[in-house]
C-alpha positions as a printed Julia matrix, in Angstrom:
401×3 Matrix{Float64}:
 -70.18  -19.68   -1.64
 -70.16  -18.85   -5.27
 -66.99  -17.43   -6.83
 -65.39  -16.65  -10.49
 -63.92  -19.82  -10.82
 -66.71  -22.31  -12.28
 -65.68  -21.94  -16.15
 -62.14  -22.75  -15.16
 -60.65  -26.73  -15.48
 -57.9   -26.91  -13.95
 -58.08  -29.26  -11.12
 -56.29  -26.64   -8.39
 -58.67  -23.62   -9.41
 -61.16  -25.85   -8.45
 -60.28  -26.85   -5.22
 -61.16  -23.36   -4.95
 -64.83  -23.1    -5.94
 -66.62  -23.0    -3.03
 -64.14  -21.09   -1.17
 -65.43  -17.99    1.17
 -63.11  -15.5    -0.8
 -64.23  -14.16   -4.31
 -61.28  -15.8    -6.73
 -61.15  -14.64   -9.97
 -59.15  -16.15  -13.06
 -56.48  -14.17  -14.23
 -57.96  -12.28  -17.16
 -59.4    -8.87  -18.08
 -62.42   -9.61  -15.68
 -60.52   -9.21  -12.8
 -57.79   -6.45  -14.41
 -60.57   -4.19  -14.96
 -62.45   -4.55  -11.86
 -59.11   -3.37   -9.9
 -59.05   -0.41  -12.22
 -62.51    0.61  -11.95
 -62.85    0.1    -8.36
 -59.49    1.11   -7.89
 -57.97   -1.99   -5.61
 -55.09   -3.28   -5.03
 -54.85   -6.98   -6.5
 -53.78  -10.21   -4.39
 -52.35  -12.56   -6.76
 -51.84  -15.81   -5.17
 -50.02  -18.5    -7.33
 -49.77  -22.33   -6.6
 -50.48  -26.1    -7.71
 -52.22  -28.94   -6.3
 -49.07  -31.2    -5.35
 -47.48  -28.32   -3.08
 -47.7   -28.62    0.52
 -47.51  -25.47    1.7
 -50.52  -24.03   -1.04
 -52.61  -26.97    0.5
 -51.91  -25.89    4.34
 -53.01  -22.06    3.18
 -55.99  -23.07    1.44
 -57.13  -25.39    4.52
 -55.77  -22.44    7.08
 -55.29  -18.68    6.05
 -58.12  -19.53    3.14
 -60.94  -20.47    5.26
 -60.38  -17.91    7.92
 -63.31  -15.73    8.27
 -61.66  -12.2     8.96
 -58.96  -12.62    6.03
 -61.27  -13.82    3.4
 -63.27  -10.69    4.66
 -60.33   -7.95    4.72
 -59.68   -9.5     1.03
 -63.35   -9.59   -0.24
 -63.65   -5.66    0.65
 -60.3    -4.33    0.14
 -58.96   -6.54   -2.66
 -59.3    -7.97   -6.21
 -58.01  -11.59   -5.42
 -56.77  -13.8    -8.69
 -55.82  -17.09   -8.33
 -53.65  -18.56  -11.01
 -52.41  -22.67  -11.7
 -48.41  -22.53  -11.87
 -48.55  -25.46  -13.88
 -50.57  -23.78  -16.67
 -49.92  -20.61  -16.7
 -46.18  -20.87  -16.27
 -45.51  -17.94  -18.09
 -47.08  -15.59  -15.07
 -45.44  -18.11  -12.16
 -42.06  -17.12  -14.01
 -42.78  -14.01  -14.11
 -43.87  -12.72  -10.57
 -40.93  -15.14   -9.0
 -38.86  -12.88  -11.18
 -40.31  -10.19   -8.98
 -40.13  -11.85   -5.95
 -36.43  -12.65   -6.4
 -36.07   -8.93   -7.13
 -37.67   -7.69   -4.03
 -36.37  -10.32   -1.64
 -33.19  -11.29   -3.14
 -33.7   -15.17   -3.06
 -35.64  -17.83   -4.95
 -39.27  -18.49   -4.46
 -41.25  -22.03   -4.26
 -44.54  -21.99   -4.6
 -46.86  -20.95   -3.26
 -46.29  -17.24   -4.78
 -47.93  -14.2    -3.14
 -47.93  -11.12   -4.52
 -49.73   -7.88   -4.22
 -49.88   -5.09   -6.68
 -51.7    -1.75   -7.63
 -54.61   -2.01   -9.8
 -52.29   -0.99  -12.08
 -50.17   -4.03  -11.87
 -47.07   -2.12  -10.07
 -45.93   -4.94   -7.38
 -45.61   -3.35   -3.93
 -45.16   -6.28   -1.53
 -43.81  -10.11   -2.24
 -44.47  -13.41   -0.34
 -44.22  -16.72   -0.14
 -46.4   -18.79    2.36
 -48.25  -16.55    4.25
 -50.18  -18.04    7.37
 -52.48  -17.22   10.2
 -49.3   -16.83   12.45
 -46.16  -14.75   11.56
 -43.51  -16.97   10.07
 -39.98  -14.86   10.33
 -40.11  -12.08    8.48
 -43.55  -12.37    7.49
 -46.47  -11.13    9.49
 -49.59  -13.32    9.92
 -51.73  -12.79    7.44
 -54.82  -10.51    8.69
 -52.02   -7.97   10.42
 -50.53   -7.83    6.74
 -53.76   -7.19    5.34
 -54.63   -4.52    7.32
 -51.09   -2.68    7.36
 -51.61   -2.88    3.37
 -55.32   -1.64    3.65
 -53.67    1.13    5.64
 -50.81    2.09    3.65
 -52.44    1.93    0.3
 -55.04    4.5     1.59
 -52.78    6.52    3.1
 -49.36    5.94    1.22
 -50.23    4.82   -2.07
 -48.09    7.01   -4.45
 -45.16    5.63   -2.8
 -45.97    2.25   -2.91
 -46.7     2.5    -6.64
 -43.99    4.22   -7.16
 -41.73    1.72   -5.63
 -43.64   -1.1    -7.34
 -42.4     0.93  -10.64
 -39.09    1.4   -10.25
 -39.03   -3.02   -9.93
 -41.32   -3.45  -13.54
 -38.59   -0.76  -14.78
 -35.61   -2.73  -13.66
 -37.22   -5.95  -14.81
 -38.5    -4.13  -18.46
 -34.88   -2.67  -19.01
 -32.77   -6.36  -17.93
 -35.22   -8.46  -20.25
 -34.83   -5.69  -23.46
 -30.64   -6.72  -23.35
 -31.47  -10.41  -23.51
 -30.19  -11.76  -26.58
 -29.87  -15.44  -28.28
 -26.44  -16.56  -28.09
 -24.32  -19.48  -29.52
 -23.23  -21.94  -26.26
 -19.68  -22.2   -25.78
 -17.35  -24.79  -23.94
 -16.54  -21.52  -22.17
 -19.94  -20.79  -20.84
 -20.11  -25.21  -19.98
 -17.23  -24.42  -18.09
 -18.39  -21.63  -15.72
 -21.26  -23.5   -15.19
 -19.47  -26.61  -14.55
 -17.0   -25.08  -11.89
 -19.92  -23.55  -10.15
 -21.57  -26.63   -9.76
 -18.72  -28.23   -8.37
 -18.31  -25.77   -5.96
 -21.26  -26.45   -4.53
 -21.2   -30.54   -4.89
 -21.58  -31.93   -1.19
 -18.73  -34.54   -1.16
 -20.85  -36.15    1.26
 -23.91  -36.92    0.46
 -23.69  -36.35   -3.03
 -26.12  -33.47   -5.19
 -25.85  -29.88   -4.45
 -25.94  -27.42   -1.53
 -27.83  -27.4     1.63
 -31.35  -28.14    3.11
 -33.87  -28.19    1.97
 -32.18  -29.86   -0.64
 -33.34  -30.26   -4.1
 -32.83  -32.74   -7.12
 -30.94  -30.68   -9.59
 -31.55  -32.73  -12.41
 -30.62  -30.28  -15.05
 -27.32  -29.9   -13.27
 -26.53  -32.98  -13.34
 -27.53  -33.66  -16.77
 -25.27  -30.82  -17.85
 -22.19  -32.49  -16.06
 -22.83  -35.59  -17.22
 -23.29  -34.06  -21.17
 -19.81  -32.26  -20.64
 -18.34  -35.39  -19.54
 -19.06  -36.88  -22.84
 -17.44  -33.62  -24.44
 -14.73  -33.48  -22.38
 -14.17  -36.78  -21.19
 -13.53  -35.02  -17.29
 -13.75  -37.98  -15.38
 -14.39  -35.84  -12.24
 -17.62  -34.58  -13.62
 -19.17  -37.85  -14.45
 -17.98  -38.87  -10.49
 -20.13  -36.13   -9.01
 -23.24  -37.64  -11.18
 -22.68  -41.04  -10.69
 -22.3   -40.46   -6.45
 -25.03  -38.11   -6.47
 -27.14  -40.64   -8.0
 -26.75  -43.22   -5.98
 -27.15  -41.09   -2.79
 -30.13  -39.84   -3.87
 -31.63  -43.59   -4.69
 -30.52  -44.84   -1.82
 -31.88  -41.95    0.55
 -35.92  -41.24    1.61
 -35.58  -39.08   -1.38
 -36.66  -42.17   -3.66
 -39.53  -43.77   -2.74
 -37.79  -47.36   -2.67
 -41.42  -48.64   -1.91
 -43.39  -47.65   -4.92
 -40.81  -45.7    -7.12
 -40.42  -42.29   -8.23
 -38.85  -39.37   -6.35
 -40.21  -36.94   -3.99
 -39.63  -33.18   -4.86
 -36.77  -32.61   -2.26
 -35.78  -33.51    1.23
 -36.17  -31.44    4.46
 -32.11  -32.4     5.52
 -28.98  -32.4     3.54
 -28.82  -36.62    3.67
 -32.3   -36.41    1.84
 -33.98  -37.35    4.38
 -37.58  -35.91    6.07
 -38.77  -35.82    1.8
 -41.68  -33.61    0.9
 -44.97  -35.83   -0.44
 -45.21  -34.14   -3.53
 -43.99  -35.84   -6.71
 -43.48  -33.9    -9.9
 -44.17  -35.8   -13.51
 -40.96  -33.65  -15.19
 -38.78  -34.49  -12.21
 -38.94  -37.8   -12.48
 -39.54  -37.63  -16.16
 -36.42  -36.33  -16.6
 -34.97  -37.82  -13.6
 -35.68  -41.35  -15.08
 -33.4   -40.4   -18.26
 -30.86  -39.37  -16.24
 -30.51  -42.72  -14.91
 -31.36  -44.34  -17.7
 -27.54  -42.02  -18.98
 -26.17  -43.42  -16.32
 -26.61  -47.1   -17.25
 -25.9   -46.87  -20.81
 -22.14  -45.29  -19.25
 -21.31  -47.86  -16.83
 -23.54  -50.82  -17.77
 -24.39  -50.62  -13.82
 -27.78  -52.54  -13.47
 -28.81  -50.6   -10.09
 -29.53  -47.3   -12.63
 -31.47  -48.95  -14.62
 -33.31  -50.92  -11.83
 -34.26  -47.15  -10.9
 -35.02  -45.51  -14.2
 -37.21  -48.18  -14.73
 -39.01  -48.37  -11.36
 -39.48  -44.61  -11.75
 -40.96  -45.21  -14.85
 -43.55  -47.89  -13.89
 -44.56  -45.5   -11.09
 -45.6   -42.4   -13.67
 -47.64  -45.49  -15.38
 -49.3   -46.76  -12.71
 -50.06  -44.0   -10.76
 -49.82  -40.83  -13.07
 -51.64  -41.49  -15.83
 -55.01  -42.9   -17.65
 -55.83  -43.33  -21.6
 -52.11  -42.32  -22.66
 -51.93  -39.25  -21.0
 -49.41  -38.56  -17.84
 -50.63  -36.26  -15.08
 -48.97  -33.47  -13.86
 -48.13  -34.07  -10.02
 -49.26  -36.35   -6.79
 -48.77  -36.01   -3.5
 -48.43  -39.21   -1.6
 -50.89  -38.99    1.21
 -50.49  -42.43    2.92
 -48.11  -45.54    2.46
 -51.78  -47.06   -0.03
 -53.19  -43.54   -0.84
 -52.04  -40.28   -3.62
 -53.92  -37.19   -4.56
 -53.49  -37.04   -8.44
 -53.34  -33.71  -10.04
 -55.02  -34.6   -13.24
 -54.16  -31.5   -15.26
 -52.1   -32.62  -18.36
 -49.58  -29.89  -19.58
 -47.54  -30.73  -23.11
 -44.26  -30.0   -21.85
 -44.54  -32.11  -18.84
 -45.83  -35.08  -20.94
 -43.36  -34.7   -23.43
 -40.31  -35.02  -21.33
 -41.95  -38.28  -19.78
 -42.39  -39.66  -23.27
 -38.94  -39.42  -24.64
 -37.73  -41.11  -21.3
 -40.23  -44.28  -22.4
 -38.7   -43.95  -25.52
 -35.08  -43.98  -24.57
 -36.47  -47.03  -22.0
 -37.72  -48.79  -24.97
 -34.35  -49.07  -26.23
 -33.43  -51.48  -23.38
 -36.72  -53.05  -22.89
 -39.12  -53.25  -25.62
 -42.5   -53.04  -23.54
 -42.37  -49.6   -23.65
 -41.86  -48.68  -27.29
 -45.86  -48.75  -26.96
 -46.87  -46.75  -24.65
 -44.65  -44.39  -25.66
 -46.03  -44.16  -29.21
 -49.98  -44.34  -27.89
 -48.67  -41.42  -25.41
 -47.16  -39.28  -27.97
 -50.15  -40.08  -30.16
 -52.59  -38.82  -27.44
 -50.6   -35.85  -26.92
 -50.51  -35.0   -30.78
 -54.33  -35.45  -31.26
 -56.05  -33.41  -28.02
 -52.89  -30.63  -27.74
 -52.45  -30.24  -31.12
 -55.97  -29.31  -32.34
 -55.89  -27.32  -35.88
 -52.18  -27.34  -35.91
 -52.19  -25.02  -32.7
 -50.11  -26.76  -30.21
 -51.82  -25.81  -26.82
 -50.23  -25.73  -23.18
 -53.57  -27.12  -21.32
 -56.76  -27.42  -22.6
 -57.21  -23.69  -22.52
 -54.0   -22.47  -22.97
 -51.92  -21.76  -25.62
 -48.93  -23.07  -26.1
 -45.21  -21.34  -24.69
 -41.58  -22.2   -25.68
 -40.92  -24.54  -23.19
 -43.66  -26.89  -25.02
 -42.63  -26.56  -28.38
 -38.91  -27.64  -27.49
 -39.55  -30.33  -25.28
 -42.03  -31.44  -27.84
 -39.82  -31.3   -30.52
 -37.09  -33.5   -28.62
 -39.62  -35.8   -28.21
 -40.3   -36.2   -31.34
 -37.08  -36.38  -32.35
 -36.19  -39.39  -30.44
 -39.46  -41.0   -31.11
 -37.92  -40.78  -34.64
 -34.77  -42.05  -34.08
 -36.17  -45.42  -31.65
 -38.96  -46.06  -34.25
 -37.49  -44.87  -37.6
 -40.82  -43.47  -38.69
């Protein structure tokens, strides 16, 4: 079956192009049909190298009835995380606000067809999973409220965009303080397990910014305590199923607090930026093992996430021989991976290279007319511009050029 998807190119949309439900692209398409036929949207929002969009799309996707109840009832838009970050951010914003906790992909949201959000998921799936009803009972007991109830559930979908509106007009740029390091910094301790190193409880995640922060106010500071909590997380994670000590990189998070049970999905800007962190490590303590790991990490991005200079965006490790390869390439992502080859290339050579030919690449298809671009067909956002930048930056100071 046909659907709205066929002009799209990202590589998760179209794992979605023969699907029996009529996806649509976020756009004005879509927009205006809810208006006109005055439906509620279903936004769904995911990526390739998540588990739990995979098990919808092979489960609650393919299910006759719901893919019916959302075909008659619904304007459904399906939308790549990785390239349109800028909506993912967004509508977890929303999702936080309604729920009052984090959300991982995949993102489900439904809204008025005037974009008013009314109701906020996560996974939903053909059987109720706590909270959440399976999915056809929640698609009827929507179909039913919104006919019967709407005002109130626009109203209440309102009141969130008003909260959300009024919070983002009082954000302002401001100057970072060894104050603001500080609260940060004895938060993060707080919630350091002593244990097995990293931070807080299952599932439990990498935290690489978090660590990278402690281990930059170390080298303000010189708090030997902070640079301990890096250094033992570190080595607890690279030592745990976490890392894949078989053919390098590290898996998105573990199912248990001693990183074990690890998800199969691993992201290029984790271990990116994971790989740098080690490689910070090494250059502290002259300790071989973190280099031994940056570098492994490394090799595993180039041999398994990327083709003609250009690094992928995520795999998923499907067997001990076999990965699914996400081959959507996203600026930001590639640029964090190619100042860790250049840092790299300041202890071993080989990779002064492939750094350059990557940067290169990245300058000559994402940078088209002196418009830096996201993907292919999106524009650039913030995120890619600074990570960019850095990466240029170092490629200046490794190269001199």
């Amino acid at each position: 079956m046909s659907n709205y998807l066929n002009n799209e190119i990202s590589y998760y949309l179209n794992e979605y192009l023969n699907s029996i439900i009529n996806w649509y692209p976020w756009g004005e398409e879509a927009l205006n049909k809810a208006k006109i036929e005055k439906k509620p949207i279903f936004l769904s929002i995911g990526y390739s190298g998540s588990q739990k969009c995979k098990v919808m799309r092979e489960e609650s996707f393919i299910t006759l009835n719901i893919a019916q109840l959302l075909n008659q009832h619904f304007v459904s838009i399906k939308v790549d995380r990785d390239e349109r970050t800028d909506i993912d951010k967004y509508y977890k914003q929303i999702y936080k606000l309604m729920n009052g906790q984090n959300c991982s992909s995949p993102v489900s949201i439904f809204l008025s067809e005037n974009l008013a959000p009314f109701y906020s998921a996560s996974y939903i799936g053909t059987t109720p999973q706590g909270n959440v009803l399976d999915f056809e009972t929640l698609l009827n007991t929507i179909v039913q409220k919104y006919r019967d109830d709407k005002e109130t559930m626009v109203q209440k979908g309102e009141e969130v965009l008003s909260y959300i509106e009024k919070n983002n007009e009082t954000i302002e740029a401001t100057r970072v303080h060894i104050d603001i390091t500080k609260t940060i910094t004895s938060h993060a301790l707080n919630l350091f397990d002593t244990i097995e190193g990293g931070f807080g409880d299952s599932p439990k995640f990498l935290h690489i910014s978090t660590l990278d922060l402690l281990l930059d106010t170390y080298k303000i500071t010189n708090n030997k305590e902070l640079l301990s909590v890096v250094l033992f997380s570190l080595k607890k994670m690279a030592n745990s199923e976490v890392y894949d000590s078989k053919d390098g990189g590290f898996f998105r998070y573990a199912s248990t607090k001693n990183w074990q049970l690890p998800s199969r999905e691993k992201l290029s800007y984790d271990n990116a930026n994971i790989a740098s962190l080690y490689l910070r490590a090494y250059e502290i303590t002259q300790d071989g093992f973190y280099k031994k790991i940056a570098f492994e990490t490394i090799n595993f991005m180039i041999e398994k996430m990327s083709s003609n200079n250009s690094f992928y965006s995520n795999v998923i490790k499907e067997s001990d021989k076999s990965y699914f390869v996400d081959k959507k390439v996203v600026t930001s992502f590639s640029a964090m991976m190619i100042e860790a080859l250049f840092l790299a290339s300041t202890h071993d050579e080989k990779y002064k290279n492939i750094a350059i030919n990557a940067l290169e690449t990245v300058l000559e298809k994402h940078y088209p007319n002196q418009i830096l671009q996201h993907t292919n067909q999106v524009n650039a956002f913030l995120e890619d511009y600074a990570y960019l930048g850095m990466a240029l930056l170092t490629a200046h100071q490794v190269t001199k050029n």
